[in-house]
C-alpha positions in Angstrom: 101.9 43.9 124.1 100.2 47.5 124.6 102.4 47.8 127.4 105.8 46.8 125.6 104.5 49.0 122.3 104.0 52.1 124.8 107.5 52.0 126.5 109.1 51.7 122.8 107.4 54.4 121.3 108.0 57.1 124.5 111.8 56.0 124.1 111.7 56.9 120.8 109.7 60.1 121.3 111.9 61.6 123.8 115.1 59.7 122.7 114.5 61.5 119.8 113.2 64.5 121.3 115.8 64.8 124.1 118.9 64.3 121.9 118.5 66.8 119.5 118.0 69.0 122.1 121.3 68.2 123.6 122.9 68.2 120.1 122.1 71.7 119.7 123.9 73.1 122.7 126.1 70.4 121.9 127.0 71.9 118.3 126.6 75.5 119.4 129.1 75.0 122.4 131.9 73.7 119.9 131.1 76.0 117.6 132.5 78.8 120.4 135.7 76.6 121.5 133.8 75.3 125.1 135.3 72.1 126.2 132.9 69.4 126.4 133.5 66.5 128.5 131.0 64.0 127.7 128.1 63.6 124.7 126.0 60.6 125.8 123.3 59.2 123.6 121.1 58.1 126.9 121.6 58.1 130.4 123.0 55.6 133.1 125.4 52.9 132.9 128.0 54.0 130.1 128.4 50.4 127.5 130.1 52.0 124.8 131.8 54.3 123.7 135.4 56.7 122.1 137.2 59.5 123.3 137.9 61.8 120.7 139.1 65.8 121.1 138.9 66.2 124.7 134.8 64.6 124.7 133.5 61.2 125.7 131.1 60.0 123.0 129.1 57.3 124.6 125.7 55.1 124.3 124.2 54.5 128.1 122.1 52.1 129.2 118.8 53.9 129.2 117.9 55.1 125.6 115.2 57.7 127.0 117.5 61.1 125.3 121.2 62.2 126.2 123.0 64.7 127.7 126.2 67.5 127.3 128.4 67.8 130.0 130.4 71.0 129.4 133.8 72.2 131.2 132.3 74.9 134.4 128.3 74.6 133.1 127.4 73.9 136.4 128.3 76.7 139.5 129.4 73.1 141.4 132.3 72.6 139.0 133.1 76.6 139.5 133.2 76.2 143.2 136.0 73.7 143.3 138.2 75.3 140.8 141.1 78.0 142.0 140.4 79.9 138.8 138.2 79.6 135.3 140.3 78.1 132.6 140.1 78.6 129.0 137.5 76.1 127.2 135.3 76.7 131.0 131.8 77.9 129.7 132.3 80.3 132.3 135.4 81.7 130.5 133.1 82.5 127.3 131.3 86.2 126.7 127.8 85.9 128.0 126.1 86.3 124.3 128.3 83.4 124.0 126.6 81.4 127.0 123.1 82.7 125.6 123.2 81.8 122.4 125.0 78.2 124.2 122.3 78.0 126.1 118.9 79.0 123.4 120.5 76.7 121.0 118.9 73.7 122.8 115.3 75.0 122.9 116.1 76.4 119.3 116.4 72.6 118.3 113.4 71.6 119.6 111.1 74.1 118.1 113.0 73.7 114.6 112.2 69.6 115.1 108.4 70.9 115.6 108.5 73.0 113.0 110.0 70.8 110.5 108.0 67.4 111.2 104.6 68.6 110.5 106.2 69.9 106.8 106.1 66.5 105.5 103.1 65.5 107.0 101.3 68.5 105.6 102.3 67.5 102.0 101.4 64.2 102.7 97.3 64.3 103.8 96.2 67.7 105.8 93.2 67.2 107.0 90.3 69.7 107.0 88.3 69.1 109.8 84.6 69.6 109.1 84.0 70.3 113.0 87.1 71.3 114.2 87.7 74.1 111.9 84.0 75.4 111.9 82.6 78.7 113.8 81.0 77.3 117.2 77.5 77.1 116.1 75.6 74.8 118.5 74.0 71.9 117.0 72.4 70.0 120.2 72.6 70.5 124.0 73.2 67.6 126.4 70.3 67.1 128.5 70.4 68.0 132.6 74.1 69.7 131.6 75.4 72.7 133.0 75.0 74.3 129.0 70.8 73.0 129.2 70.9 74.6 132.9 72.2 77.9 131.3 69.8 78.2 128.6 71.7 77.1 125.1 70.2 75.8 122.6 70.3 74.4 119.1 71.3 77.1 116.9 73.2 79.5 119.4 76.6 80.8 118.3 79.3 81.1 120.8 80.9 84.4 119.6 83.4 84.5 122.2 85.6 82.2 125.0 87.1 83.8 127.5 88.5 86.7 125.1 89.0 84.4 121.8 86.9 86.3 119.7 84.7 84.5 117.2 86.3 80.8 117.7 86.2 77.9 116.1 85.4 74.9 117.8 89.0 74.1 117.6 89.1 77.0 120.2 86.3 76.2 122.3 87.9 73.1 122.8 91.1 74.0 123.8 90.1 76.9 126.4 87.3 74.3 128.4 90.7 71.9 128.6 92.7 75.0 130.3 89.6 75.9 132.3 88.5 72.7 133.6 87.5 72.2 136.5 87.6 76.4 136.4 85.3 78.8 135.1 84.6 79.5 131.2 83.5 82.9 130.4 81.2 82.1 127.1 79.8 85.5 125.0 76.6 83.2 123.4 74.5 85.0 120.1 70.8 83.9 120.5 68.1 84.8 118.3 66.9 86.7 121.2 70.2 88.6 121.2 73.8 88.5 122.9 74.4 87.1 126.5 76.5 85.8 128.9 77.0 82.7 130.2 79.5 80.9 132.5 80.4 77.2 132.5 82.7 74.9 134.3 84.2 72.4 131.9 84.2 69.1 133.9 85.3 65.5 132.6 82.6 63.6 133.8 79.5 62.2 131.8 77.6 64.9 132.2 79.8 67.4 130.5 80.7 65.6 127.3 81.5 67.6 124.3 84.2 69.8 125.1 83.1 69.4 129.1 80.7 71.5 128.5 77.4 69.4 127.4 77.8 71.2 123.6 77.4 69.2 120.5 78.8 71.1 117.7 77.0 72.0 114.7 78.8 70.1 111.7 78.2 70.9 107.7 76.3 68.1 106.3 78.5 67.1 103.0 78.0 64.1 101.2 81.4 61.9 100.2 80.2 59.0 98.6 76.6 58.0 96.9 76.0 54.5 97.1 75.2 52.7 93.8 71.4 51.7 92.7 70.8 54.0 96.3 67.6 56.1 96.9 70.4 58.8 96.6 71.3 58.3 93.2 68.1 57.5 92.3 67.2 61.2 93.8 70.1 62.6 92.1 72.0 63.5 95.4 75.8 64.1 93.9 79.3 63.5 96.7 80.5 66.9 97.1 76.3 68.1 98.2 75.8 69.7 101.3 72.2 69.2 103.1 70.9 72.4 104.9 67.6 71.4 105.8 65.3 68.6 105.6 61.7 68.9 105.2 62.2 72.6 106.0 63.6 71.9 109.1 67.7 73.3 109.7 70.2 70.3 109.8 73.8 71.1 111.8 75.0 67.7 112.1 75.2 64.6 110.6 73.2 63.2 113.7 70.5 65.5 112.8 70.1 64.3 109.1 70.0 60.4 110.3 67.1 61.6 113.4 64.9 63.2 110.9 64.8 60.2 108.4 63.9 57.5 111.3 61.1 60.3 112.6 60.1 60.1 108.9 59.2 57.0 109.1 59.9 56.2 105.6 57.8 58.7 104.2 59.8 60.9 101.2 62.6 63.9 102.5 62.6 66.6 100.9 66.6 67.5 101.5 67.5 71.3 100.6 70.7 70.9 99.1 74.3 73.5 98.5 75.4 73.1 95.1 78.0 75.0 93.1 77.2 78.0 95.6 72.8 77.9 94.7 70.1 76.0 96.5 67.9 73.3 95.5 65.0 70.7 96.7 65.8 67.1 96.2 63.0 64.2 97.4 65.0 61.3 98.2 62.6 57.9 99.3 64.5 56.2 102.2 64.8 52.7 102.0 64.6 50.3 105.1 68.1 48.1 105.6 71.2 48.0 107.0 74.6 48.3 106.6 78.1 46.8 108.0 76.4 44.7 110.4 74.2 47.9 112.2 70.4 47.2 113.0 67.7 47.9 110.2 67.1 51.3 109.8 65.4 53.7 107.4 69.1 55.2 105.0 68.9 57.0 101.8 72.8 55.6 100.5 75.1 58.0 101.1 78.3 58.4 103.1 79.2 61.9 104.9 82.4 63.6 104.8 83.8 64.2 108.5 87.4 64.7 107.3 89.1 65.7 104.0 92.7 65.2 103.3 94.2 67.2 101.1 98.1 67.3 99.7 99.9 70.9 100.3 102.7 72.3 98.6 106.1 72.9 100.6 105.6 76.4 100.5 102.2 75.8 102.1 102.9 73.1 104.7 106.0 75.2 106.1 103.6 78.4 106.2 101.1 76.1 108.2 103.7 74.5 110.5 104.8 77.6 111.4 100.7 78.3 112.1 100.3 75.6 113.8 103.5 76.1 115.7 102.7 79.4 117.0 99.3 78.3 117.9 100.3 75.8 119.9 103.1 77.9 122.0 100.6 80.5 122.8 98.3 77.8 123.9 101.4 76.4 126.2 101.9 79.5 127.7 98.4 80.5 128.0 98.1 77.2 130.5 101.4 77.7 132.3 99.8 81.5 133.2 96.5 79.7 134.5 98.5 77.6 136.5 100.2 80.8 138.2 97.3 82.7 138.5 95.6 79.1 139.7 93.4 79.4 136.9 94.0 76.2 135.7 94.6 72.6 137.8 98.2 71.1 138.1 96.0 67.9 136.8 95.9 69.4 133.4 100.0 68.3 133.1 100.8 65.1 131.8 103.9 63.3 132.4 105.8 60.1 131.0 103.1 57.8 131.6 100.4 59.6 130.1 103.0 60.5 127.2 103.9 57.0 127.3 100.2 55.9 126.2 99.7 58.4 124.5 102.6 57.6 122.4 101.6 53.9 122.1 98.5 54.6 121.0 100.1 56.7 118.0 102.5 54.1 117.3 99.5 51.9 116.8 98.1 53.5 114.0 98.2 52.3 110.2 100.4 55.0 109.2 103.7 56.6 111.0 102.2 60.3 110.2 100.2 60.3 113.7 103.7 59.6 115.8 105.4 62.3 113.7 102.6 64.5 114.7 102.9 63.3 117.9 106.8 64.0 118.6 106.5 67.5 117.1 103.7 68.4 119.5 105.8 66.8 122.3 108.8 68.9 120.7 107.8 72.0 121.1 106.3 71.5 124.3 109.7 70.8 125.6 111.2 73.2 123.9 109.0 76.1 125.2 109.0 75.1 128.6 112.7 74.6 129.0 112.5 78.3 128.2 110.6 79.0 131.5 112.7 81.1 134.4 113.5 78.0 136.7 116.7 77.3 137.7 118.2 74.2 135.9 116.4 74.4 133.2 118.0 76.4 129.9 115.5 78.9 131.0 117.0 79.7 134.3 120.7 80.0 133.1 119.3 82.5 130.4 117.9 84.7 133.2 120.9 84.9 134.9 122.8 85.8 131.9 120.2 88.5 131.3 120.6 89.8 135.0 124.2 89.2 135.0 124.5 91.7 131.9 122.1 94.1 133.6 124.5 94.1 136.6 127.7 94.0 134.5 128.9 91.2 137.2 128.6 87.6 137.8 126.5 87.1 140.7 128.4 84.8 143.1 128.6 81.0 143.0 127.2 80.7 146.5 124.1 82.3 145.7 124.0 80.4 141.9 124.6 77.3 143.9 121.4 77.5 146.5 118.8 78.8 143.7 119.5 75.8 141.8 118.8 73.7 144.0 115.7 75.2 145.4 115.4 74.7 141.0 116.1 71.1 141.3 113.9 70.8 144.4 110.9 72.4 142.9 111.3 69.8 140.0 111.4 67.0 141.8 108.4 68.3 143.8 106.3 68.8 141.0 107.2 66.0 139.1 106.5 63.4 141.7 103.0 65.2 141.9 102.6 64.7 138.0 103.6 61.2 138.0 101.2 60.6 140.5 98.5 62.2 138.7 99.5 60.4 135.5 99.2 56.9 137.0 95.6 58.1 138.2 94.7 59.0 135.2 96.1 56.1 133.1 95.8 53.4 135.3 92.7 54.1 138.0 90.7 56.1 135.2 92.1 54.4 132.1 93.3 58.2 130.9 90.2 60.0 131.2 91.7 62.0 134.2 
């Protein structure tokens, strides 16, 4: 059933995904008078289907996105024509062609932009680690960061050039890096150093790859009825600094210091209303939802808040978001030039396929909408890269063409693109092949 949920959900991502994307050079291209001979919703075997205005609309046997086949698009169709005739794309000015040929991309990133606007107004979540400065809670034993020197309390203050990140952006640069090296600026309280990492997957560099356990502010949610909390006076909304004098940075930390306790009373030093104050709370032993006996006070901790934002503020964070992500997307295609980054970091339709699945699986849609606006604007941006056959390539001929004030000829057109097409294949055999790796032999752990 996983299996059968995961192929529904990728057709519907990229289905989705891939259509509009056609649509818009699909729109654009009639909007300048350029013949187009086919709109298929799909690809394959054609089933169904009219002919209307000179196009084929049509629904094809494989529901995984669609294409536009325009009149002289491809420098194939050129080459067997005497001359370009009117409706050709190649008949069109080339601001025509470009704007043609953005208009695809331009869908995409518009998708992005405008799925995460709803979800925003329904529940944004406020991560309570995420969002946080990268303050160091705990250090994983024998781990590259406990090799280096970290410790509990160290602030990373910069990762490779991001300057005073969030975990958020700790996070994302080991992913680019891993396997690479991680240039960390650390603040001790015996001053400023340097330290280098190599983010790695295995057990030994959990959290982030790196062996860091992020410091995490302590706030209580909820305050158990007739609980040693209430009886305290602990209040949802409280966040604990310190117990017994010692520092708390994570929730982790809070639940260690009661079972060292032993049962004896915590003094908890306690954030309210922006002052400080001691509260002695009594733990009591017992246990809850079916967990082992252990010494708990009654309270529950907030990891995420939602909260509901208004249109003006969900499109001014999708468009945040947005750009955070594309720089992030370019960031890692320069890595992989430069070869600082692995080719293993790509994922492909099977990982997206899981991937997928597993969002589809969720209580709520708002995860898979999520989901298809990440996958949106990844496609999107990286159609925009300078390799023949995708939109990308055909824009930097344009741009050279103009430069020259000449088409450059078909023969030469004809031989890049399929070095294009070759390259593709190439690379997406190899990512394929790393997908089913890292789905199926490592159960997408990579």
């Amino acid at each position: 059933m996983n299996i059968l949920t995961d192929i529904v959900a990728v057709a519907i991502v990229l289905g989705v995904i891939i259509f509009l994307h056609e649509l818009g050079h699909f729109v654009a291209a009639k909007a300048f008078g350029v013949r187009v001979e086919t709109f298929s919703l799909g690809f394959g075997t054609r089933l169904a289907g009219i002919r209307r205005g000179g196009t084929d609309y049509c629904i094809r046997a494989l529901p995984l996105g669609g294409y536009v086949k325009m009149a002289g698009e491809l420098p194939s169709d050129l080459s067997q024509q005497v001359v370009i005739r009117p409706g050709d794309l190649a008949s069109k000015p080339r601001w025509q062609r470009l704007v043609i040929v953005c208009a695809g991309p331009a869908m995409n990133v518009l998708l992005a932009v405008g799925l995460l606007i709803p979800v925003y107004m329904r529940q944004f979540p406020e991560d309570t680690v995420l969002d946080q400065p990268a303050i160091i809670a705990a250090v994983q034993p024998r781990s590259q960061a406990a090799r280096a020197g970290l410790a509990a309390g160290d602030r990373i203050i910069a990762a490779d050039g991001v300057k005073n990140p969030t975990w958020q952006q700790v996070g994302v640069q080991a992913a680019l890096a891993q396997g690479h090296r991680l240039p960390l600026t650390v603040q001790a309280p015996g001053g400023t150093r340097q330290v280098t990492l190599v983010p790695s997957s295995d057990a030994q560099g959990a959290g982030f790859g790196l062996g860091l356990l992020p410091a995490q502010p302590v706030y209580v949610d909820q305050v158990m009825p007739h609980s040693p909390a209430q009886a305290a006076g602990l209040r949802a909304g409280d966040r604990v600094t310190a117990v017994n004098g010692h520092r708390v940075l994570s929730p982790e930390q809070l639940t260690a210091a009661l079972q060292h306790g032993d049962g004896a009373p915590a003094e908890l030093t306690v954030l309210r209303g922006g002052s400080a104050r001691q509260i002695t709370v009594h733990p009591r032993w017992e246990s809850a939802e079916g967990m082992p006996k252990r010494w708990m006070v009654g309270v529950a901790l907030r990891l995420v808040k939602y909260v509901h934002l208004p249109f003006t503020a969900a499109l001014r964070q999708s468009l945040q978001e947005n750009a955070k992500y594309s720089t992030l997307i370019l960031d890692l295609v320069g890595r992989l030039v430069t070869r600082h980054s692995s080719l293993t970091a790509l994922q492909g339709p099977v990982s997206i396929a899981a991937m997928a699945g597993q969002m589809a699986r969720q209580p709520t849609v708002i995860p898979l909408i999520g989901f298809i606006s990440i996958i949106s604007l990844n496609l999107g941006i990286l159609n925009l890269l300078p390799i023949p056959v995708l939109d990308g390539g055909a824009i930097l001929f344009l741009l050279l063409e103009s430069l020259l004030r000449h088409d450059v000829s078909l023969r030469i057109k004809e031989r890049v693109y399929q070095a294009g097409f070759a390259f593709l294949v190439l690379l997406m055999t190899f990512v394929i092949y790393n997908d089913i790796v890292r789905v199926v032999v490592h159960g997408g752990k990579g």
